[in-house]
N, C-alpha and C positions, 0 to 999 in steps of 0.2 A: 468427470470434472474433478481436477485437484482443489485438494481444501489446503488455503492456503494461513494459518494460526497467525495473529496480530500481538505484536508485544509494542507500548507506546511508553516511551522511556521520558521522565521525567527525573532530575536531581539523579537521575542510576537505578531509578524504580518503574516497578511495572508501573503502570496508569491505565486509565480511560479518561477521554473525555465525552461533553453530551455537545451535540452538534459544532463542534472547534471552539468550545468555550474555555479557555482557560482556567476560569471560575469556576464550572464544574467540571472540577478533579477527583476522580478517587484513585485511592493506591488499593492495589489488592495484591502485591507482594513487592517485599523489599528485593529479591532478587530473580533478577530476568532470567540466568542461568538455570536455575530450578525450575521455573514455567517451560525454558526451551528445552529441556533434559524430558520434561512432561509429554509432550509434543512429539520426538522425537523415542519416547518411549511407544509410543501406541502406532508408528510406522508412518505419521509425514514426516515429509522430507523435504518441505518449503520452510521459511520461516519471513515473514514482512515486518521487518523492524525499523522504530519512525522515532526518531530523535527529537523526539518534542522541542525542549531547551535549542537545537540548534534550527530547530526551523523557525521558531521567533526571532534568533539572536541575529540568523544571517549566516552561521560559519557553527559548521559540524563542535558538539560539546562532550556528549558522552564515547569517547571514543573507547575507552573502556570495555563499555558492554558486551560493542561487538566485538572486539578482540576476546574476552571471556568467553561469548557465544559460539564464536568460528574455531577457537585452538581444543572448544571443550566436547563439541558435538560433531556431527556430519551434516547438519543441515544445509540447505542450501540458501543462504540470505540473502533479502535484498533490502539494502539498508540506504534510509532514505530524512532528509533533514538540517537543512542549512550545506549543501552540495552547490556551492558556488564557484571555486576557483578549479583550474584543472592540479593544481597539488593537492589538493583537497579530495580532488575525485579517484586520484592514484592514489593516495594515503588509504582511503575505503576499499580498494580492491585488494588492495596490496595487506591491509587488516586482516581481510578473509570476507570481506563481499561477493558472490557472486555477478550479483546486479545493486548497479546505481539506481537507487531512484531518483528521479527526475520531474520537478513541479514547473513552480514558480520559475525557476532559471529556462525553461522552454519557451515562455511565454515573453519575459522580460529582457531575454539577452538569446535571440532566437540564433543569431550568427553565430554565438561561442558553441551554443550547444550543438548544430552542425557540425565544427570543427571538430567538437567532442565526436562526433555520429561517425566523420569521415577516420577520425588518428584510431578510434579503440575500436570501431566496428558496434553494430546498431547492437547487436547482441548482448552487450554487458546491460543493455539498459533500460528497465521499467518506467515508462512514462504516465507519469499520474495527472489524472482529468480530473479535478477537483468542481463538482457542479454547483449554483444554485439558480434553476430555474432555467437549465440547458444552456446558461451562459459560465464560463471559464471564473472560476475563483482563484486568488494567489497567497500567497505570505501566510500560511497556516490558515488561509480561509478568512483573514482579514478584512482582503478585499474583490472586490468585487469585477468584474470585468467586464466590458460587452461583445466579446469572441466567442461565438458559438462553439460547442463543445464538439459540434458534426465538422467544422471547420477546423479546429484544432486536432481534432484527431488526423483528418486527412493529409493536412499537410507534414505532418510525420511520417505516417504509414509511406508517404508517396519516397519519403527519406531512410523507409528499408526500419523502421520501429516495426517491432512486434507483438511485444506486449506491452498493452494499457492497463493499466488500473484505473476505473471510475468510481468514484465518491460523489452520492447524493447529497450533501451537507445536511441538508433539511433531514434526511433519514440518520443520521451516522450516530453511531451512542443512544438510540431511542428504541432500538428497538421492535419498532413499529413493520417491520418487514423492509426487505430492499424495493428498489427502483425498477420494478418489473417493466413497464410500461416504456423505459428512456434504455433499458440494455435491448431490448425489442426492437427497435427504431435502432441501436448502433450497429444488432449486428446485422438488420436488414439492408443496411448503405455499407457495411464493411463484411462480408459475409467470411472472408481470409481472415480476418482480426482474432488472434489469441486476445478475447475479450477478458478480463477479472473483475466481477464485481466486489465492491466495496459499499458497506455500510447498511446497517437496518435487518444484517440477518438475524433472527430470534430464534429460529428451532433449524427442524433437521425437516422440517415441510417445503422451509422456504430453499434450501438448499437442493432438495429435486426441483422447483420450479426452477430454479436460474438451470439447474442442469439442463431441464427438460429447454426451454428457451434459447440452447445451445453456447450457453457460456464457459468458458475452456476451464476458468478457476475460478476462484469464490474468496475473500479474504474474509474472517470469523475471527473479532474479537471480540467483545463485550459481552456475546451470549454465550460463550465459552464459562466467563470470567463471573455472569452473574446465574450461572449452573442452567443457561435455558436449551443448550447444547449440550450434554455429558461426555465426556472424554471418550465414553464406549463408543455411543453412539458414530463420533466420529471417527473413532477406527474403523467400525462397522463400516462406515460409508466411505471411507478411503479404499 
């Protein structure tokens, strides 16, 4: 299982938040570069980076960062937040994106993001399941949906997506362990699915169960950030 390190950029800074709150914010470095230099020091070679600022605003803000991240390091990014227009989607690759990610615009403009599937090929693109309560969340976790997360996924997959990222909301910044129980169920209905779990990871225990459950990646920020993961440990387990 790849371990996939989480940098969540607000104002040009690292961040966390605790379940998509904006209110609870903390910064734990002013520069993302030096976190990804960190990452890329102990031999990953993913990096999930989420532009805060432009997934409220609607339209990509930190462009910076990535550009910093992609001309400084080898990582492989997949940069994800306020990705709505297709100049917007070229400007990210073209940055040094590997992979788009892709939310809210799947759900609410299903036709563009096809078009996107068919011109650039399904491959550039990480599709993020944002959950609460097995139903589809949007707009930074805003709002709330009634599209089944089993439903949302499939109709992708069936459009040649391959990798998802799933977010429990209810887990995400707490801490509390992941969604063991809902990546169980997705990858029993999707057993092909390059699954990535997202949110709720605290240690390096919970990171064998998702492995053991057969989850392909893993995305790891907050327990990183508040030392319940040690950087060792995680080379170790890469």
């Amino acid at each position: 299982m790849q371990i996939i390190p989480a940098i969540d950029i607000i104002e040009g800074k690292c961040v966390r938040l605790t379940e998509g709150d904006y209110a609870q914010k903390k910064i734990y470095n002013e520069d993302p570069l030096e976190v990804a230099k960190a990452f890329e020091g102990i031999g990953l070679m993913r990096l999930h980076l989420v532009d805060l600022d432009g997934a409220k605003a609607g339209q990509v803000v930190n462009w910076k960062v990535l550009e910093k991240i992609a001309n400084n390091t080898e990582l492989k990014i997949d940069f994800g937040g306020g990705i709505k227009t297709e100049a917007t989607l070229k400007t990210v690759l073209d940055t040094g994106a590997s992979y788009a990610t892709i939310g809210s615009l799947a759900v609410k403009n299903e036709l563009l993001f096809q078009e996107w599937i068919a011109r650039f090929g399904a491959k550039v693109f990480m599709l993020g399941a944002d959950v609460l309560e097995e139903k589809i969340a949007i707009g930074g976790w805003l709002e709330k949906t009634e599209i089944s997360v089993f439903d949302f996924m499939k109709s992708y997959i069936d459009k040649g997506v391959k990798q998802i990222f799933c977010t429990d909301i209810k887990k995400d910044g707490k801490l509390e362990g992941p969604s063991i129980e809902l990546y169980q169920k997705i990858i029993e209905q999707f057993p092909a699915l390059h699954l990535i779990a997202s949110g709720g990871v605290s240690s390096l225990d919970d990171l064998i169960e998702l492995e053991e459950i057969g989850c392909s990646a893993a995305i790891v920020g907050k327990a990183i950030y508040e030392n319940k993961i040690t950087i060792s440990e995680l080379a170790n387990f890469n």
